[in-house]
SETOR-223981 format. One record per residue (C-alpha): x, y, z; residue in three letters; chain. Coordinates in steps of 0.5 Angstrom, whole numbers, plus 500, padded with zeros to 3 digits. Example, Ala and Ser with C-alpha at 12.3 -4.5 7.8 and 13.67 -1.06 7.14 Angstrom:
% residues 2
[pt [525,491,516],'Ala','A']
[pt [527,498,514],'Ser','A']
This chain:
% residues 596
[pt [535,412,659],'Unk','A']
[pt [541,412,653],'Unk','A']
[pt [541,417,648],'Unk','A']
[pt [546,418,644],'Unk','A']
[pt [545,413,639],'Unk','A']
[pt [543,415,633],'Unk','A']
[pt [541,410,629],'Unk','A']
[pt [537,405,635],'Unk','A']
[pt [531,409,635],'Unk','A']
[pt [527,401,634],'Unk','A']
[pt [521,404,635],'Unk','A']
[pt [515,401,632],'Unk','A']
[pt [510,404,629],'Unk','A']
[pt [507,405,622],'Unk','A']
[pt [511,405,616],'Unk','A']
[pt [509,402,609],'Unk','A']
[pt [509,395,607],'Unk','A']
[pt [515,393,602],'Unk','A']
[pt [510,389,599],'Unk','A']
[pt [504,394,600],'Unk','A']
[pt [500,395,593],'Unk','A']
[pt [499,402,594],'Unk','A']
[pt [493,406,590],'Unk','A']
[pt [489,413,590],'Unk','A']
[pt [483,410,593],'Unk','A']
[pt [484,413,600],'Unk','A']
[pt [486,405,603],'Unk','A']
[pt [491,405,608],'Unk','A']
[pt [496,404,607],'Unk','A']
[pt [499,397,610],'Unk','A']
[pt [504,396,616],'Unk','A']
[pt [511,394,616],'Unk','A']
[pt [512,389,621],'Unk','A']
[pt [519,386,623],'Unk','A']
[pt [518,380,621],'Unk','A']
[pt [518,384,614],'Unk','A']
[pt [525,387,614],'Unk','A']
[pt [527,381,617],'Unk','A']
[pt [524,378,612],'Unk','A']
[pt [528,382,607],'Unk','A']
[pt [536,382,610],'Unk','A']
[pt [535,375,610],'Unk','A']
[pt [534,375,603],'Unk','A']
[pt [540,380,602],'Unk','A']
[pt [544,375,606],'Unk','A']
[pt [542,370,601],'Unk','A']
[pt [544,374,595],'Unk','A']
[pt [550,376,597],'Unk','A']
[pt [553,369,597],'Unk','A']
[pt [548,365,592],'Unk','A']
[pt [550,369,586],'Unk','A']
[pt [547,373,580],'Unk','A']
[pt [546,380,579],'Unk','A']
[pt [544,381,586],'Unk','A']
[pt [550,378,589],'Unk','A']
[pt [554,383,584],'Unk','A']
[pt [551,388,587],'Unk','A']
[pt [553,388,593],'Unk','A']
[pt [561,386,591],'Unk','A']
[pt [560,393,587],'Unk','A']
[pt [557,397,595],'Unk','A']
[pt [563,393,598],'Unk','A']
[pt [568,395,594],'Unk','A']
[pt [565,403,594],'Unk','A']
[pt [565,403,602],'Unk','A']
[pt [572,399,602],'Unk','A']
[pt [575,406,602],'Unk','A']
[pt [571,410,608],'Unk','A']
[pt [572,403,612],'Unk','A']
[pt [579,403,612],'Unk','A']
[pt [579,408,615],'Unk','A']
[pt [576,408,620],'Unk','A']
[pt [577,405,627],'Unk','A']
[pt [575,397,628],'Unk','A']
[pt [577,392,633],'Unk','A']
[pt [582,386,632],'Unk','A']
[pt [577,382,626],'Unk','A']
[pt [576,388,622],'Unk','A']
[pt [569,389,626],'Unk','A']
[pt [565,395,627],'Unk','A']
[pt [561,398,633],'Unk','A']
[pt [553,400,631],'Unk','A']
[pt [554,408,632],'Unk','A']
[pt [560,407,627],'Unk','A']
[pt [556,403,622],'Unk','A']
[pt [551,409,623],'Unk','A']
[pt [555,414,621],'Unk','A']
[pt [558,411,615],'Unk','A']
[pt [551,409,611],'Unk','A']
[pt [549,416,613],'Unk','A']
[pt [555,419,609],'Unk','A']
[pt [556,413,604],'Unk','A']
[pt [548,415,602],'Unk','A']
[pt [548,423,603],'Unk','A']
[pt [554,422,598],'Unk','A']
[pt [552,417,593],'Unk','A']
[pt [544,419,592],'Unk','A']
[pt [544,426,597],'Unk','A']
[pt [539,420,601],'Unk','A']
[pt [539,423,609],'Unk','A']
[pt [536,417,611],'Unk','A']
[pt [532,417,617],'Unk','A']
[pt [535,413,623],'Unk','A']
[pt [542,414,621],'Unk','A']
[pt [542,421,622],'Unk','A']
[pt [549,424,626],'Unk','A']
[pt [548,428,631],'Unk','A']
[pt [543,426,637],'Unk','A']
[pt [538,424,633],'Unk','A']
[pt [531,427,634],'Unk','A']
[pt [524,428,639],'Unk','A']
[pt [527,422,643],'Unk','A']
[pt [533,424,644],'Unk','A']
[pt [532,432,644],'Unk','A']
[pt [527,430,651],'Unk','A']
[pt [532,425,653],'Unk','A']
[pt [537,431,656],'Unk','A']
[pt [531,433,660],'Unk','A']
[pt [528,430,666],'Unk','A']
[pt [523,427,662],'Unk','A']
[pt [520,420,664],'Unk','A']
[pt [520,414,661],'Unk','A']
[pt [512,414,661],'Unk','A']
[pt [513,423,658],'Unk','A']
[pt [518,419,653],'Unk','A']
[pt [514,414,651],'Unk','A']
[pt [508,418,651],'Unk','A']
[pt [512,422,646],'Unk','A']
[pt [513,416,642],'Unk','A']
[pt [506,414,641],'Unk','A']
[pt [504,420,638],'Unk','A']
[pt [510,420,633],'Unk','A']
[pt [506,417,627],'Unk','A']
[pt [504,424,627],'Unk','A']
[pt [512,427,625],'Unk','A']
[pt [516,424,621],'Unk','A']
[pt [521,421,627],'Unk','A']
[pt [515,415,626],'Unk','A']
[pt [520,412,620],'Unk','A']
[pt [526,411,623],'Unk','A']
[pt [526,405,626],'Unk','A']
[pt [528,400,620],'Unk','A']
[pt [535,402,619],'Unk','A']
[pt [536,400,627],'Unk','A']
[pt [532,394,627],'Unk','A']
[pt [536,391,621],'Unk','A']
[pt [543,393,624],'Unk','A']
[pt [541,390,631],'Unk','A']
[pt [538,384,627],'Unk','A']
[pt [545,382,625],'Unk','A']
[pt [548,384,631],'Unk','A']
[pt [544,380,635],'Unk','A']
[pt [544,374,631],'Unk','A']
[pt [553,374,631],'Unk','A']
[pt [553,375,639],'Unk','A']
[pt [554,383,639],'Unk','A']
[pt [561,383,635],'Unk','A']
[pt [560,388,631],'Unk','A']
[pt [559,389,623],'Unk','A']
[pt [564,387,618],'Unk','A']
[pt [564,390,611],'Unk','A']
[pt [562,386,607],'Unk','A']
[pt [556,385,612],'Unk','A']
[pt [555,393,612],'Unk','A']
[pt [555,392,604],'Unk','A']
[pt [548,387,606],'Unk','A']
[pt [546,392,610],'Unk','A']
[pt [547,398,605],'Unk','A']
[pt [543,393,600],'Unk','A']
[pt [537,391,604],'Unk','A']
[pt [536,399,605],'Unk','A']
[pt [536,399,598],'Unk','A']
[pt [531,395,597],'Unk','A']
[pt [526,398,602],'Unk','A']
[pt [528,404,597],'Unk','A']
[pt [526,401,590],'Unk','A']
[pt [520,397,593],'Unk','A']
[pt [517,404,596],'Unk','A']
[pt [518,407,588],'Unk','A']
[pt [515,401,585],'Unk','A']
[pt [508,402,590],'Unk','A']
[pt [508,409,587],'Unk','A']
[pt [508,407,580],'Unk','A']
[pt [503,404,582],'Unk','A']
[pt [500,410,585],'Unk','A']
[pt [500,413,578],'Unk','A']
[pt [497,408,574],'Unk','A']
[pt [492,409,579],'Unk','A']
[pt [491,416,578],'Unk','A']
[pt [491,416,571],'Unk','A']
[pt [486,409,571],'Unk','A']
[pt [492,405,567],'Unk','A']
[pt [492,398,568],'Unk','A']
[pt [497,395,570],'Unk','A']
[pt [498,391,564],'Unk','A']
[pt [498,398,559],'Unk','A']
[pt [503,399,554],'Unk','A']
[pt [505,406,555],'Unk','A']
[pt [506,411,549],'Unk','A']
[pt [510,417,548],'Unk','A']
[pt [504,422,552],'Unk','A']
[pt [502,416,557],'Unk','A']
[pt [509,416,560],'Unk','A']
[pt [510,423,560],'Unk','A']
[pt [503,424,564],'Unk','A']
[pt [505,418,569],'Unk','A']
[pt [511,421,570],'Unk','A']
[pt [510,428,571],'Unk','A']
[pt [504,424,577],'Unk','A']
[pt [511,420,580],'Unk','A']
[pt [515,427,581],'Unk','A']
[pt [508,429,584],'Unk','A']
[pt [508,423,590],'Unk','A']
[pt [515,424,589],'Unk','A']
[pt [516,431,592],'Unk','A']
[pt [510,431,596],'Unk','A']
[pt [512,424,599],'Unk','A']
[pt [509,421,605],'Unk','A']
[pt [504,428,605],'Unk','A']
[pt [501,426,597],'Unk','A']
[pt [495,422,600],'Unk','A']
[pt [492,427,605],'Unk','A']
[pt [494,433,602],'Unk','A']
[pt [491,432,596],'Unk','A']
[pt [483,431,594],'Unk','A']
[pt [481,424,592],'Unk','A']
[pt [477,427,586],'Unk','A']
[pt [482,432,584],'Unk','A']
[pt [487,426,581],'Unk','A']
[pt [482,420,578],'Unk','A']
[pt [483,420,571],'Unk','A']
[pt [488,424,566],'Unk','A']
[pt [482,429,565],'Unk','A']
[pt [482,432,572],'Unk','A']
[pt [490,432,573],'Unk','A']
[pt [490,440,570],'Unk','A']
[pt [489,443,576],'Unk','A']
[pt [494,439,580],'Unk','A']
[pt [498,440,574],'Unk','A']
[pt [496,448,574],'Unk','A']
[pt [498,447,582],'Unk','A']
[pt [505,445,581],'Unk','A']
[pt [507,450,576],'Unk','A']
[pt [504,455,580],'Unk','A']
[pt [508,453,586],'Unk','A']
[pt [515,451,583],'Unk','A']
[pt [517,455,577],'Unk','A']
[pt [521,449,575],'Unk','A']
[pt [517,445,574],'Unk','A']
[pt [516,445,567],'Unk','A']
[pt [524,444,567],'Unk','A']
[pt [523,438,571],'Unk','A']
[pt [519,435,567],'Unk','A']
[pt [525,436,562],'Unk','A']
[pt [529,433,566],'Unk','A']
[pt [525,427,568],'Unk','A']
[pt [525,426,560],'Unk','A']
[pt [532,426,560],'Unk','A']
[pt [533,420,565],'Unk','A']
[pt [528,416,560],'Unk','A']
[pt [531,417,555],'Unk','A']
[pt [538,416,558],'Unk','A']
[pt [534,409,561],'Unk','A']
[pt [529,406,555],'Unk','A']
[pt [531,409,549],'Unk','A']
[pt [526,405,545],'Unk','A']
[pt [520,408,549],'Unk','A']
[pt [520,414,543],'Unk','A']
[pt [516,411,538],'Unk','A']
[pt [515,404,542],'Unk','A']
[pt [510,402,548],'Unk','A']
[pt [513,402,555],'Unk','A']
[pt [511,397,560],'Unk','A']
[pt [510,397,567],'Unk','A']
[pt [516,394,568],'Unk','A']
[pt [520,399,564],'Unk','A']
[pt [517,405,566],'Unk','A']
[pt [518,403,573],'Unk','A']
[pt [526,403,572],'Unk','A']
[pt [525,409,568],'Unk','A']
[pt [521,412,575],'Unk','A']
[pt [526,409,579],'Unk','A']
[pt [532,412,576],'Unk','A']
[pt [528,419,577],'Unk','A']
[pt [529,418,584],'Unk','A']
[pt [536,415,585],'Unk','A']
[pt [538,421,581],'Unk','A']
[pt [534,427,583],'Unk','A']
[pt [538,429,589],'Unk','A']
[pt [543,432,582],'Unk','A']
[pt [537,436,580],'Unk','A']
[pt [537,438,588],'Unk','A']
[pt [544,440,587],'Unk','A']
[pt [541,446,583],'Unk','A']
[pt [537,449,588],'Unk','A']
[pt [543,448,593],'Unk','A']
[pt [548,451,590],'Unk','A']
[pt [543,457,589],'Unk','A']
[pt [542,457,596],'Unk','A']
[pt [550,456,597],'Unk','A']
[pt [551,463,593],'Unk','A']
[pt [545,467,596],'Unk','A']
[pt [547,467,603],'Unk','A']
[pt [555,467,601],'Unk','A']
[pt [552,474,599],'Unk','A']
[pt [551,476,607],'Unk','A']
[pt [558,472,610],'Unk','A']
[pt [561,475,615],'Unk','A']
[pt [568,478,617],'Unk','A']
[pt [567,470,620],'Unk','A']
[pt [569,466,615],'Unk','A']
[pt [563,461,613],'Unk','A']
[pt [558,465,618],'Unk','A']
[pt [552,469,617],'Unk','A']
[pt [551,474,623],'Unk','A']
[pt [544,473,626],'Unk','A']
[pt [541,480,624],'Unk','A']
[pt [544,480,617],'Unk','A']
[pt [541,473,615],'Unk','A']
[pt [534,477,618],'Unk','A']
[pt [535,482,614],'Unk','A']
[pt [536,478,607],'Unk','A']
[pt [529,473,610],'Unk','A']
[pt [526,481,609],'Unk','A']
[pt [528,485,604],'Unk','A']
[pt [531,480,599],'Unk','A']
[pt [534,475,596],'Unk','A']
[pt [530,468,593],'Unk','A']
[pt [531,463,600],'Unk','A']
[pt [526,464,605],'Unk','A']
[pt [531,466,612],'Unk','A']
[pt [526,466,617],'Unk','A']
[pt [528,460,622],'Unk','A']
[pt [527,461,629],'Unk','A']
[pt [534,462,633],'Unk','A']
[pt [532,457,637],'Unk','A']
[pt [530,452,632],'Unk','A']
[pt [538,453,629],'Unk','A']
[pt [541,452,634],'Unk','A']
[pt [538,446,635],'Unk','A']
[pt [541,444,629],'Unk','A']
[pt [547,445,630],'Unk','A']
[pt [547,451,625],'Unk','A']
[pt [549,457,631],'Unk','A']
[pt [556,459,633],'Unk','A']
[pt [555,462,640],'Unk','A']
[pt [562,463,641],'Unk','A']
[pt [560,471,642],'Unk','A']
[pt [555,471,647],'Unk','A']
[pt [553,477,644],'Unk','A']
[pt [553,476,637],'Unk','A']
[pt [550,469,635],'Unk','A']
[pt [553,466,628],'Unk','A']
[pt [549,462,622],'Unk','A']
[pt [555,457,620],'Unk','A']
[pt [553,457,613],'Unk','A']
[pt [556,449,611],'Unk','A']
[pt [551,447,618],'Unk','A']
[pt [545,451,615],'Unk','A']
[pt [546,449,608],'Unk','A']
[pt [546,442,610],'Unk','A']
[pt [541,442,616],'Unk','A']
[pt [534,438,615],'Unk','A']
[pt [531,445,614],'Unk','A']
[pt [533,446,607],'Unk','A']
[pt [531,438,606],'Unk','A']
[pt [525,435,602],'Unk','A']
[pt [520,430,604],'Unk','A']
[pt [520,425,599],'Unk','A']
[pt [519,418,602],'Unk','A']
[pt [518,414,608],'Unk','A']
[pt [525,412,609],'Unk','A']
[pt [529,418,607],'Unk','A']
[pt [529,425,605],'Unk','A']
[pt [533,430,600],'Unk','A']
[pt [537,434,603],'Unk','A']
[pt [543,438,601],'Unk','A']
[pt [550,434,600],'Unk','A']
[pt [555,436,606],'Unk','A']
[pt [561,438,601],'Unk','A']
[pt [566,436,606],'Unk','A']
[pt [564,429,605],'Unk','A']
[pt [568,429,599],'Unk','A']
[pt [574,432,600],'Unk','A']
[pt [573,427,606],'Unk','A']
[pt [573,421,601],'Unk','A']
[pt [579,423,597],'Unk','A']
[pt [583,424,604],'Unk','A']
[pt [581,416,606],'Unk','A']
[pt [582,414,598],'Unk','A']
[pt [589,416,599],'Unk','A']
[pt [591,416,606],'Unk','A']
[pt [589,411,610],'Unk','A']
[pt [593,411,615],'Unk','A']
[pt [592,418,617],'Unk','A']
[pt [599,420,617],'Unk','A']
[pt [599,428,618],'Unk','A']
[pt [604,430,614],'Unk','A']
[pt [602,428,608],'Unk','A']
[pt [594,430,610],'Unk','A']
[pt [598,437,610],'Unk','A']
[pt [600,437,603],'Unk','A']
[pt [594,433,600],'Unk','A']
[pt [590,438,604],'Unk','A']
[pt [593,444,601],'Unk','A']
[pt [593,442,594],'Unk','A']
[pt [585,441,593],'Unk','A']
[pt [582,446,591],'Unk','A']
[pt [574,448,592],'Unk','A']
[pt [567,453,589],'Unk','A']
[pt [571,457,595],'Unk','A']
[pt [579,455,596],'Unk','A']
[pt [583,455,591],'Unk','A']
[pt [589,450,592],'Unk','A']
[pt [595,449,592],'Unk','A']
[pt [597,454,598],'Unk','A']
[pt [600,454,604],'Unk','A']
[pt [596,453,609],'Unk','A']
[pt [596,458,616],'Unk','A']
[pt [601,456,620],'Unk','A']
[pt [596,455,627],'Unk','A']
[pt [592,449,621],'Unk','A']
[pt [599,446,622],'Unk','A']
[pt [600,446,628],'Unk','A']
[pt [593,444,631],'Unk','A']
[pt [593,438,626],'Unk','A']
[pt [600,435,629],'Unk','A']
[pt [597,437,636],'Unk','A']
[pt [591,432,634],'Unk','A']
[pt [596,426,632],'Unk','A']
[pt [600,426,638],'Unk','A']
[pt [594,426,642],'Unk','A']
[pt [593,420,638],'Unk','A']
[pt [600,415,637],'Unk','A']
[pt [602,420,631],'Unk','A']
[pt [596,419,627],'Unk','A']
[pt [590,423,625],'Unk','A']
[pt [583,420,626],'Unk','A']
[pt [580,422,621],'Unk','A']
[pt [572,420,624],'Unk','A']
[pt [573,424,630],'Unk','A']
[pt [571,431,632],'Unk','A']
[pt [578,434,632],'Unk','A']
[pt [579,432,625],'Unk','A']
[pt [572,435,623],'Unk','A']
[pt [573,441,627],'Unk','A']
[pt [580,442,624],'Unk','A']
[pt [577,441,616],'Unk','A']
[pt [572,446,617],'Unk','A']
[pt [577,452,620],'Unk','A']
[pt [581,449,613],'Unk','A']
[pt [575,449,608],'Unk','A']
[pt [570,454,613],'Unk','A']
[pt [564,454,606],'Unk','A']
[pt [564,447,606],'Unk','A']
[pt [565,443,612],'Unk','A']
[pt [561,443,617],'Unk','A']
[pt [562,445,625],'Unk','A']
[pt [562,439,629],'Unk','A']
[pt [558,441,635],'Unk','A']
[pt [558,436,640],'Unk','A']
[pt [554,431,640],'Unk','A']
[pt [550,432,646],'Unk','A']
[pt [548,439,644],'Unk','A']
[pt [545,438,637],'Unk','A']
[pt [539,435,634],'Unk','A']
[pt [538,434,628],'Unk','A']
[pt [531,434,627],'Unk','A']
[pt [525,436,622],'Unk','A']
[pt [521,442,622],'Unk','A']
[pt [515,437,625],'Unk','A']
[pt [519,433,630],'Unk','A']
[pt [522,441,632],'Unk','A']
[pt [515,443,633],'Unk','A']
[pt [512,436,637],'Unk','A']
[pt [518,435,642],'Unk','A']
[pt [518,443,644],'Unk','A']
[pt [511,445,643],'Unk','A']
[pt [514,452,639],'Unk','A']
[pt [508,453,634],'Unk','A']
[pt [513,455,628],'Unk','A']
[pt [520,454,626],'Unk','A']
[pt [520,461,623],'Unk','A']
[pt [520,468,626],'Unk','A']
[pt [515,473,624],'Unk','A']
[pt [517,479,620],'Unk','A']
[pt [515,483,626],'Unk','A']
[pt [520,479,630],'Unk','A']
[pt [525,479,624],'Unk','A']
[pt [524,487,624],'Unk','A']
[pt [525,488,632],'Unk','A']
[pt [532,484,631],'Unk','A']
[pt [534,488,624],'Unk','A']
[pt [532,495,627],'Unk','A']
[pt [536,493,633],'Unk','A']
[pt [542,492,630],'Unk','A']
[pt [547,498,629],'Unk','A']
[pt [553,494,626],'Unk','A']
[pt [557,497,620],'Unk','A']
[pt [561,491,619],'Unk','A']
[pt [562,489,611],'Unk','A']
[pt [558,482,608],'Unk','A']
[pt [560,478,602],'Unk','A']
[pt [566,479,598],'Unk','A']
[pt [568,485,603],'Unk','A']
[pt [568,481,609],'Unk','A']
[pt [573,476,607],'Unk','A']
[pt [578,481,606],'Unk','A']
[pt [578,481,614],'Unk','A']
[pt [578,474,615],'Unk','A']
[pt [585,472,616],'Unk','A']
[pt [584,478,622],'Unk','A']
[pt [585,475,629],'Unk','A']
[pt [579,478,632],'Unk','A']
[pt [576,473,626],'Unk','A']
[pt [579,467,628],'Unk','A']
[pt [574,462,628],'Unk','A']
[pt [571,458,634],'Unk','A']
[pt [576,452,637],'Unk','A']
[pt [576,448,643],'Unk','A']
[pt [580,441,644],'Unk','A']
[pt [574,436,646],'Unk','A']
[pt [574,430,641],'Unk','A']
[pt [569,425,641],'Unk','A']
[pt [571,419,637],'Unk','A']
[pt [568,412,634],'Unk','A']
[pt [571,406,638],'Unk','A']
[pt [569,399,636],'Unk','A']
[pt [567,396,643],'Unk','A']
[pt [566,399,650],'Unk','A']
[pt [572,399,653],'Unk','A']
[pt [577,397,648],'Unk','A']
[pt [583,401,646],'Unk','A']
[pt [583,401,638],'Unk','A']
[pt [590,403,635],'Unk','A']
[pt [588,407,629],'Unk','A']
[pt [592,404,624],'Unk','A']
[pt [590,400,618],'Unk','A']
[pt [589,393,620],'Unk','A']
[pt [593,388,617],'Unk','A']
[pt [589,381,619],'Unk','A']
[pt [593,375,621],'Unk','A']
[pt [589,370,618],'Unk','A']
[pt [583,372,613],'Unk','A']
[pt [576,373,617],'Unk','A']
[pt [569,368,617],'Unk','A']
[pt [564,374,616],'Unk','A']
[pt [556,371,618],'Unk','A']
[pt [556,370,609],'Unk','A']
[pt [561,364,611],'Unk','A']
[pt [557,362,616],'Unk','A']
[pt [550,363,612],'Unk','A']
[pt [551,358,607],'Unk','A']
[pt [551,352,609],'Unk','A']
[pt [547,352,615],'Unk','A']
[pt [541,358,612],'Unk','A']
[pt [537,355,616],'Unk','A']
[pt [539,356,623],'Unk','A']
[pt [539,363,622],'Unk','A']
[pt [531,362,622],'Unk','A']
[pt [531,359,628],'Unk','A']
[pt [537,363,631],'Unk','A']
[pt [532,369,628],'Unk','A']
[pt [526,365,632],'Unk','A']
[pt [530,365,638],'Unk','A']
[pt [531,373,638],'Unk','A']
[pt [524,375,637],'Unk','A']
[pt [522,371,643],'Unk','A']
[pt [528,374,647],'Unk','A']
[pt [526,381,644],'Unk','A']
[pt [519,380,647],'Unk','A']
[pt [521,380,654],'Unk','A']
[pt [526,385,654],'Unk','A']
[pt [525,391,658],'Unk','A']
[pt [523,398,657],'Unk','A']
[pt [529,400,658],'Unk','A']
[pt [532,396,652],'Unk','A']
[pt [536,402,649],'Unk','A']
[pt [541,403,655],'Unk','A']
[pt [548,402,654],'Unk','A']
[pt [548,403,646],'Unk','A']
[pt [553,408,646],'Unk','A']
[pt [558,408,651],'Unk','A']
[pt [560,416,654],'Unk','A']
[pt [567,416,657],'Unk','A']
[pt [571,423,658],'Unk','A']
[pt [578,424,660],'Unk','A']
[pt [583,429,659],'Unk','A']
[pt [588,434,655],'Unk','A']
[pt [584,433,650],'Unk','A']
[pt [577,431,653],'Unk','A']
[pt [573,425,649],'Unk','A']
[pt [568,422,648],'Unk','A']
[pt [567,414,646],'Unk','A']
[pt [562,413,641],'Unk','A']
[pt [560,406,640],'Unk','A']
């Protein structure tokens, strides 16, 4: 069984309906079936060449996209590979909403592919996957399905940009659909009509109800009692509940005001409708991940207070030590648990390092707030990446040199003259590669965190991470808890009989050789198909490209049939329909791995 790919996690199970009418009366709430998400690309194909607001704005995603897409690896018609089109709408929504969309994660994905390195069987896999409903895993499968819908339909060419900007819409729109059931969802809990004209008090009380299904998410419906929330009398307590757990959240509340205010400015003396509010509600949720930005950049500046002698690590028993006796995070996860995120450099054997940029960003520090996605941290990498791609298409070394070592950071301070060993590791990339630099690959990954060790993450190889939730940990290891007790945090801490400095003192040593950070020379990069040989260049097209969207318009039609004739197909595909997704290949000097 294939594993490697992230995003082909098309597994079907329950997700709520884009078209549920969602309330608080205990109902269930509707699936979502492919013939939904079908339903709702095929209508995103059609905005995109019928005209109007919607049509505009998918321009404005392609041309947002434009500068991530070229630069990265396509085949002869500007086509992308399914690992790739991953990739770039994980990092274009993590950067745009601090969105960690679920499905689209990198790394190895989750639960199945975690059993997947085992020698589970089909049926233990499958067996897993049944019982996903409990986890949050149960929610990937919409952003795989819809990228092998279009596959499908074109004969497995790949995805074009304007095709990714659809796709980016349509996951969108999943979005927007799910905000607007839990307006509904807090009308119901204040016994609003849908009809009501909202005064000034009446919107604050359905917002501070929204914010409460927003940050609960998923969790709302079965954490909360029924009777606690029927009708605005019996909110205090829940009201009470939140500000006792959250000490922002009368700060939250004000923040929430403020996007009202910023979205229907007439609200403040005039009634709002539904329709107005649910803009102003879903404009809290698009935004929310800057008010996240807050707590995150707490967190950055808490564990900076422990660093290393290793820039941008944490030792193992420092971080303990900060989980026991201070600080405002709680850092208490499990080794285990970390190392499956990524978050452990075990260059020393025995000295395990928390890599901060790694930790920060990783699903333990997210919020559960939706169905489709979680809020988590934003990979402060992603955008010095994204000035890179703007500007240097082409990945010319040279020029990366200079332009890296003019941008400056929380933590770097630019212009500066960058480490010789920096210099000489980047043109080592370039020349395993035709003289240019692929910025989407591992080297390059590798060679910006070594650059900016606070904020990029280290890459570690796909086959060695798991970029799983605490519940879906939990289901595919049977630990009881992510978390180490205080017993054995404390066994760890008084163990430890290390004198070296942390935070500010530390970083006097970093540029010492025995603080060297990890580097080896196994590079994994993004190919559009199997088998063929990209030069990573920008392409400069012969003659323009017919996109799907071209095709589409005059004969609509034929894709509901064209639609019909997959699903038959699909129905008759075997158990063994992953396979072959993501093609693996190693050679030498350096080692690779191919991503398709």
């Amino acid at each position: 069984m294939s594993f490697a790919s992230l995003c082909l996690l098309t597994v079907l199970l329950y997700v709520p309906s884009a078209q549920a009418g969602g309330s608080l009366r205990g109902q269930p709430l509707a699936k979502m079936t492919q013939t939904d998400v079908e339903t709702l690309l095929m209508s995103e194909f059609s905005n995109a060449f019928r005209g109007g607001a919607a049509r505009e704005h998918i321009s404005r995603l392609e041309l947002e996209l434009r500068g991530m897409y070229m630069a990265v690896p396509k085949d002869a018609s500007g086509r992308l590979g399914h690992a790739l089109v991953c990739h770039m709408l994980h990092r274009f929504f993590m950067q745009k909403h601090g969105w960690f969309i679920r499905g689209l994660q990198p790394g190895n994905a989750s639960g199945l592919q975690y059993l997947g390195r085992g020698n589970q069987t089909e049926v233990q896999i499958k067996s897993f996957i049944d019982d996903a409903d409990e986890t949050a895993f149960g929610q990937e499968w919409v952003p795989g399905y819809l990228q092998e819908f279009i596959e499908e339909i074109q004969g497995g060419r790949g995805i074009n940009l304007r095709e990714l900007a659809v796709l980016a819409a349509a996951l969108e729109h999943l979005i927007h659909n799910e905000s607007n059931q839990r307006v509904e969802m807090s009308f119901a809990a204040l016994e609003l009509p849908f009809t009501t004209l909202l005064d000034e008090d009446q919107i604050r009380q359905a917002l501070e109800v929204y914010m409460m299904v927003h940050i609960w998410g998923g969790q709302f419906l079965k954490t909360v009692s029924i009777d606690l929330i029927e009708g605005p009398d019996k909110l205090n307590p829940l009201r009470e509940w939140f500000a006792t757990s959250r000490q922002d959240w009368e700060q939250l509340q004000e923040w929430t005001h403020s996007i009202q205010m910023e979205v229907a400015p007439t609200s403040i003396g005039k009634p709002l409708d539904f329709t107005g509010f649910a803009r102003v509600a879903e404009e809290v949720g698009r935004r929310y991940a800057t008010y996240n930005d807050l707590e995150c950049d707490a967190l950055r500046s808490d564990i900076l207070q422990i660093e290393s002698t290793k820039a941008g690590r944490v030792r193992l028993a420092d971080f303990y030590k900060k989980g026991l006796y201070g600080g405002t995070f709680a850092f208490t996860d499990k080794i285990e648990y970390l190392r499956a995120l990524g978050a452990i450099d075990d260059s020393n054997t025995s000295e395990p390092y928390v890599i901060i940029p790694n930790y920060v960003a990783s699903r333990t520090n997210c919020l559960d707030v939706s169905d489709f996605y979680v809020i988590c941290c934003r990979n402060e990498c992603d955008r010095l990446l994204a000035t890179i791609e703007n500007k240097l298409p082409m990945g010319n070394p040279r020029r990366i040199l200079e332009l890296v070592a003019s941008l400056s950071t929380k933590t770097v301070e630019g212009p500066r003259t960058l480490p010789a060993t920096l210099v000489r590791r980047l043109n080592f990339i370039a020349d395993t590669n035709e003289g240019l630099v692929p910025f989407h690959g591992r080297l390059f990954a590798q060679w910006m965190h070594h650059a900016f060790p606070r904020e990029c993450p280290y890459p570690q190889l796909s086959v060695d991470v798991a970029t799983m939730a605490p519940d879906e940990w939990l289901h595919a290891t049977g630990h009881e808890s992510v978390e180490q007790t205080n017993e054995e945090m404390q066994v760890i801490v008084d163990s430890d009989s290390s004198i070296l400095p942390v935070g500010e003192n530390a970083r006097e040593q970093h540029d010492l050789a025995e603080n060297d950070l990890p580097w080896d020379e196994v590079e994994e990069v993004f190919f559009p198909a199997a088998g063929e040989v990209v030069t990573l260049q920008q392409s400069i097209p012969k003659a323009p490209q017919r996109s799907l969207l071209v095709k589409v318009a005059p004969v609509f039609f034929i894709l509901g049939a064209a639609a019909f004739a997959w699903k038959m197909k699909w129905n008759t595909k075997s158990s063994g329909w992953r396979d072959g997704l993501l093609s693996e290949k190693r050679i030498s000097q350096p080692r690779w791995t191919l991503m398709v």
